[in-house]
C-alpha positions in Angstrom: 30.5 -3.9 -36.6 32.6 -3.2 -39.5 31.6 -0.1 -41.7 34.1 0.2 -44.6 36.8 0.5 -43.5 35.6 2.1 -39.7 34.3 -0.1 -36.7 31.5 1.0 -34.7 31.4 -0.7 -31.0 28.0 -1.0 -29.9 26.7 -2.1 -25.9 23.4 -3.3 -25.1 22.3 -2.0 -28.7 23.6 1.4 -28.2 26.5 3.6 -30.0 29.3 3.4 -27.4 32.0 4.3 -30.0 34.0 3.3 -33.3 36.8 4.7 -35.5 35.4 7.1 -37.4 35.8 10.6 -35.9 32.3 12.0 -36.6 30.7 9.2 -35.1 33.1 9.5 -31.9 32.1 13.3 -32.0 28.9 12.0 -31.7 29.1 9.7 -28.6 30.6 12.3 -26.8 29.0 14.8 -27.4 25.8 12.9 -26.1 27.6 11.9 -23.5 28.1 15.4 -22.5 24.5 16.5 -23.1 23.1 13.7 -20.6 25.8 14.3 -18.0 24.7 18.2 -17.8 21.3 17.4 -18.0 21.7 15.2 -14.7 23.7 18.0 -13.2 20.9 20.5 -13.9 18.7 17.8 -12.5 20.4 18.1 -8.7 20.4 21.6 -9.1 17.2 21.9 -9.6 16.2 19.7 -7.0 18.6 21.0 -4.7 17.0 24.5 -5.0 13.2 23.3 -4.8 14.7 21.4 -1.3 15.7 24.7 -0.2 13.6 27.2 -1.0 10.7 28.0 2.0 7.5 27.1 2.1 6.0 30.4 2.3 8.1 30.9 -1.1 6.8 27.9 -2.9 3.3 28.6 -1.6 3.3 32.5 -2.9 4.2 30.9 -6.5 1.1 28.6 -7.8 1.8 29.2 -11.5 5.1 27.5 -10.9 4.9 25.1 -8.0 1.5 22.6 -7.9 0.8 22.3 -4.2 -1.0 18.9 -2.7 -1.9 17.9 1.1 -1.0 14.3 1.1 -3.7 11.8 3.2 -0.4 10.7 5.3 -0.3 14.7 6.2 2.7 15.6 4.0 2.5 18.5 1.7 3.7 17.9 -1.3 5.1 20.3 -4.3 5.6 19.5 -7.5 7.7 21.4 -10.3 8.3 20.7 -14.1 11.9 22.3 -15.6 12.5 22.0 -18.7 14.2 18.5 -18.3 12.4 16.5 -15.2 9.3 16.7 -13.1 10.4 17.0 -9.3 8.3 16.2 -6.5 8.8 17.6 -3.0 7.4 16.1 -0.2 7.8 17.4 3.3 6.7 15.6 6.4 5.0 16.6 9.8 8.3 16.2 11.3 10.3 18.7 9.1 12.1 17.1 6.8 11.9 17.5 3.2 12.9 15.2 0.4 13.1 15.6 -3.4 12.3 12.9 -5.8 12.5 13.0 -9.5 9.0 11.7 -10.9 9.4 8.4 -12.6 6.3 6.9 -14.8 7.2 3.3 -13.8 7.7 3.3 -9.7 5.0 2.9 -7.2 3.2 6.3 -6.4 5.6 7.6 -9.3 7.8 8.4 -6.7 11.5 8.1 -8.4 14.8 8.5 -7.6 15.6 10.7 -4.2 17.8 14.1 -4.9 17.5 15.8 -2.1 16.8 15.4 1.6 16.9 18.2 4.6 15.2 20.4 6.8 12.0 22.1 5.8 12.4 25.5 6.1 9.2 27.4 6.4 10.4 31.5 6.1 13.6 32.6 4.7 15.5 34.7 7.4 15.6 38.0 6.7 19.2 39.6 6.7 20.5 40.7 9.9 22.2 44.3 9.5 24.6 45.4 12.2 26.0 48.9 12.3 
């Protein structure tokens, strides 16, 4: 599209650039802003994948806690940016979906997958 004397590029009827330097500014800068909010994301999830059991289960005012009929426990966390759901299964393994309004069981995209760990060693001291 032609804007005086600027173009402006559109994709799929989205900004995706143009001429003017504002308006690139613009498109990068969101660009930015979604690619750190995706990084937060795995973070996020990476930590609620990691963190024990016995942790999770101390905190109710921040993780919701659900027995599953299939006899997985599941977690569930809200950050400021996604709503994660942690499921871990009878056979120790724990994944780490992001919740997604449209997918079956709202069960989105997986983040995070590894071994459930129930208490958090304490430190071994040696002197």
């Amino acid at each position: 599209m032609i804007y005086g004397k600027d173009n402006i590029y559109f994709a799929n009827g989205k900004v995706t650039g143009g001429s003017t330097k504002s308006l690139l500014n613009q498109v990068q800068q969101h660009k930015k802003e979604q690619k750190d909010t995706k990084v937060f994301i795995q973070g996020a999830a990476d930590r609620l994948g990691t963190e024990a059991t016995e942790h999770l289960s101390a905190h109710p005012e921040t993780y919701q806690e659900f027995n599953l009929d299939t006899g997985e426990q599941a977690y569930v966390y809200k950050s400021q940016y996604a709503l994660l759901i942690r499921i871990d299964s009878p056979n120790r393994v724990t994944n780490v979906y992001q919740y997604s309004q449209s997918a079956k069981y709202h069960i989105g995209k997986r983040l995070f997958t590894g071994r459930t760990i129930f208490q958090k060693q304490k430190p071994t001291v040696q002197y």
